[in-house]
C-alpha positions in Angstrom: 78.0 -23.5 -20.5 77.1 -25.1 -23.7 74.9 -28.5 -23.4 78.3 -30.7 -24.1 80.0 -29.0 -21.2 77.1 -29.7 -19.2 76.6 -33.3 -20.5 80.6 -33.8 -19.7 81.1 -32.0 -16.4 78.2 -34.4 -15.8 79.9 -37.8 -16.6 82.9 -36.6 -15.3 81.2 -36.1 -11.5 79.0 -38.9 -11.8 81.0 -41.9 -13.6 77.7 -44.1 -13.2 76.2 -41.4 -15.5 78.4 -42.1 -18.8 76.1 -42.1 -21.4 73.3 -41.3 -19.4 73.2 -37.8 -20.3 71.1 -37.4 -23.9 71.4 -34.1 -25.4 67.6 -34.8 -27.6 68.3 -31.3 -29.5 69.9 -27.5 -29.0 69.0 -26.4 -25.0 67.5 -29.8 -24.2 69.0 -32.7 -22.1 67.7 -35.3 -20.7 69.1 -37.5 -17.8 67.3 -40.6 -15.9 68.7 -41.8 -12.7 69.0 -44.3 -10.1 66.1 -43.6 -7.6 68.9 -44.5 -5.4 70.9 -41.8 -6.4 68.8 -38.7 -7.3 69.2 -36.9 -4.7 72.7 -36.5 -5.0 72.7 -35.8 -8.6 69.6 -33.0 -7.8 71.6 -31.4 -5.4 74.9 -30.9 -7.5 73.0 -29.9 -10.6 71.2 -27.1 -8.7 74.3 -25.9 -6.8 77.8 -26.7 -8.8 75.8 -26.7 -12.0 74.5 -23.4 -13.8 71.0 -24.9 -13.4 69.8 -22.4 -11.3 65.5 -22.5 -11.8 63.2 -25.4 -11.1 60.5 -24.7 -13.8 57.8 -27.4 -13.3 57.8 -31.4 -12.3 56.1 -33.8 -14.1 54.9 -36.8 -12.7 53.2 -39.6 -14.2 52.1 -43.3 -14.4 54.1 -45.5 -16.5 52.2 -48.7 -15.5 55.0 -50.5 -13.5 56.5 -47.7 -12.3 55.9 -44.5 -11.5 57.9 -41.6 -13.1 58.8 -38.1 -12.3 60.6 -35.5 -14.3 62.3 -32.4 -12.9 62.7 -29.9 -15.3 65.5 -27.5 -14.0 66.7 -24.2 -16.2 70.0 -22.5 -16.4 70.2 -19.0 -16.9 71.2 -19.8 -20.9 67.7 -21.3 -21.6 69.7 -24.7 -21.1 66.9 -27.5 -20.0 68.1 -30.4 -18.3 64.8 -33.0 -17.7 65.9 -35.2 -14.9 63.8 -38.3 -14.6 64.0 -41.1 -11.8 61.7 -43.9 -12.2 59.3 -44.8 -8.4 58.1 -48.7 -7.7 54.2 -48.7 -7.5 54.4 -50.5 -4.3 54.3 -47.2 -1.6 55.5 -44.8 -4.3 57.4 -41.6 -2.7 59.6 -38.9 -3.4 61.6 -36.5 -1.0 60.4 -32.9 -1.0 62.3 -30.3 -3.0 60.7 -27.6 -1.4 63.6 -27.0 0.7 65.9 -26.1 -2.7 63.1 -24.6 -4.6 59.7 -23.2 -2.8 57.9 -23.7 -5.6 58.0 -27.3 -5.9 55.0 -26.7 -3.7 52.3 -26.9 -5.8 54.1 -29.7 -7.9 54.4 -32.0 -5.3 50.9 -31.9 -4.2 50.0 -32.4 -7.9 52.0 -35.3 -8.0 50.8 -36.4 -4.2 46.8 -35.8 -4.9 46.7 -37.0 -9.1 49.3 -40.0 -8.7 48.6 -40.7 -5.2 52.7 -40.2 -4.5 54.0 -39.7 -1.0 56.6 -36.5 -0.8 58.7 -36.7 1.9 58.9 -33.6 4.1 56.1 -31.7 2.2 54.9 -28.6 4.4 51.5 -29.1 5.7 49.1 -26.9 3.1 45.6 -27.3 1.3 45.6 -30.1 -1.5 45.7 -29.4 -4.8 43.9 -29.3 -7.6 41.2 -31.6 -5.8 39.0 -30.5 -3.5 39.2 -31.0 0.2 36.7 -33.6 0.4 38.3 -35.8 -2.7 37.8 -39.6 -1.1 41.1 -40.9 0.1 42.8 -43.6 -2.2 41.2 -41.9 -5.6 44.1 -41.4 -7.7 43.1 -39.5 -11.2 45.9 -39.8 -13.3 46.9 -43.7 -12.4 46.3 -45.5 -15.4 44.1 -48.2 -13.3 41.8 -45.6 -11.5 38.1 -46.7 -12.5 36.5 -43.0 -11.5 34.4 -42.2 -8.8 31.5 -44.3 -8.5 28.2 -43.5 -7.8 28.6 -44.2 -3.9 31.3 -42.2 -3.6 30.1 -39.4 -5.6 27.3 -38.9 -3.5 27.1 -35.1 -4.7 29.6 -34.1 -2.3 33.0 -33.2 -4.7 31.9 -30.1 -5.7 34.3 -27.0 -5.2 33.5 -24.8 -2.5 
């Protein structure tokens, strides 16, 4: 499947989606949509689509909202980056770990730098911070102050 066919089937399935489908350059598309409606669009794509691999998810602050890019891969080197836009006010996402196991570590990325709920997330270590990170620190949020002195207290180091 070429990136048109991809971009059409697209449209076609999803009429909402007309125009919503970007092709940015050869083997790269890009599609935002409806919070509301991702999950529908996520499972079609990885099921009736040729995009077969989930190779990474990107999450980040946007300052009014939060948003999070799935980059999935069809066999072809096709990459479609599907982007849904989060409300700061009790940001979260449901778990993809159920399509693709390695959404794992993503989603407690996303959960422990952006402070994100995911949905259905198997219980498991955090990641990357440590255990003993305080609760409600959030590294990558574009208001986070650091840790202050108090709550540095020589205590975040790896173990």
């Amino acid at each position: 499947m070429t990136e048109e066919q991809i971009k059409q089937q697209i449209e076609h399935q999803f009429g909402y989606l007309k125009d919503a489908v970007v092709i940015k350059r050869a083997r790269r598309l890009w599609l935002d949509v409806p919070m509301d409606k991702f999950e529908e669009v996520f499972v079609y794509l990885t099921e009736a689509m040729p995009l077969v691999r989930l190779l990474t998810i990107t999450g980040m602050d946007e300052g009014t909202t939060f948003g999070i890019i799935y980059h999935l891969a069809a066999e072809s080197g096709i990459i479609l980056n599907l982007r849904i836009h989060i409300p700061r006010e009790n940001p979260a996402i449901q778990s993809m770990t159920s399509k693709f196991s390695c959404a794992d570590i993503y989603e407690r990325e996303i959960k422990d730098l952006l402070g994100i709920q995911v949905l259905g997330l198997p219980e498991g270590r955090r990641y990357p911070l440590t255990d003993n990170w305080p609760d409600g620190e959030y590294p990558l949020r574009k208001d986070w102050k650091g840790l202050s002195t108090e709550k540095k207290g020589g205590t975040l180091n790896a173990q």
